[in-house]
Steps between C-alpha positions, in 0.01 A plus 500: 500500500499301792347505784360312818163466711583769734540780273187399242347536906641818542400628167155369513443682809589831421255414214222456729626822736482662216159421332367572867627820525327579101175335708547736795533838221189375354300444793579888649437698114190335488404537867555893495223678421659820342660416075812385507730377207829402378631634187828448368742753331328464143162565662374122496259453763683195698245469765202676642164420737159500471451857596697646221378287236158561652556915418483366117214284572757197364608167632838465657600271228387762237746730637811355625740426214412833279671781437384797769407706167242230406294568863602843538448811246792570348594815638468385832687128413800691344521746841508206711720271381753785467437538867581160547860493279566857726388289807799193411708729372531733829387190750251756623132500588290711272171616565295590221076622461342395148176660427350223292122530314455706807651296800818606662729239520758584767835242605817410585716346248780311680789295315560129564822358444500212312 
């Protein structure tokens, strides 16, 4: 492949747009004070902030990358993440309550292109 200066630029800086914009995500999860996380459609937990992982008394980096089953009981895992493949698969908003070792858990489930 060849190429010039100006597009290794142009590609570098949509790099750098784009790496701001992950940045940006970051920063507003783990400003919000309500849980909030990212699962994909296998139920891997992509993302979340410090007020979920707090609910589990857990660091953020001993939740992201597991399965939503290994945070969650099972029950309650399994209902979700079919909520979530019903979510992408109508490109709907889903709310859904979760009464979990007595807590109510109650959201929105809303798809994300990729």
């Amino acid at each position: 492949m060849v190429t010039n200066d100006s597009e290794i630029n142009r590609l570098k800086t949509r790099l750098d747009y784009a790496e701001s914009l992950n940045d940006s995500l970051d920063l507003i999860i783990n400003g919000a004070n309500m849980p909030i996380f990212l699962l994909d459609l296998s139920g891997n937990i992509i993302m979340c902030n410090r007020a979920f992982a707090n609910i589990f008394k857990k660091e953020i980096k001993n939740v992201e990358e597991k399965m939503l089953i290994e945070v969650l009981p099972e029950s309650a895992a399994e209902r979700m993440v079919s909520f979530v493949k019903e979510s992408a698969e109508t490109r709907t908003t889903l709310t859904y309550e979760e009464i979990i070792g007595g807590r109510s858990f109650l959201g929105d489930i809303s798809p994300v292109s990729d």
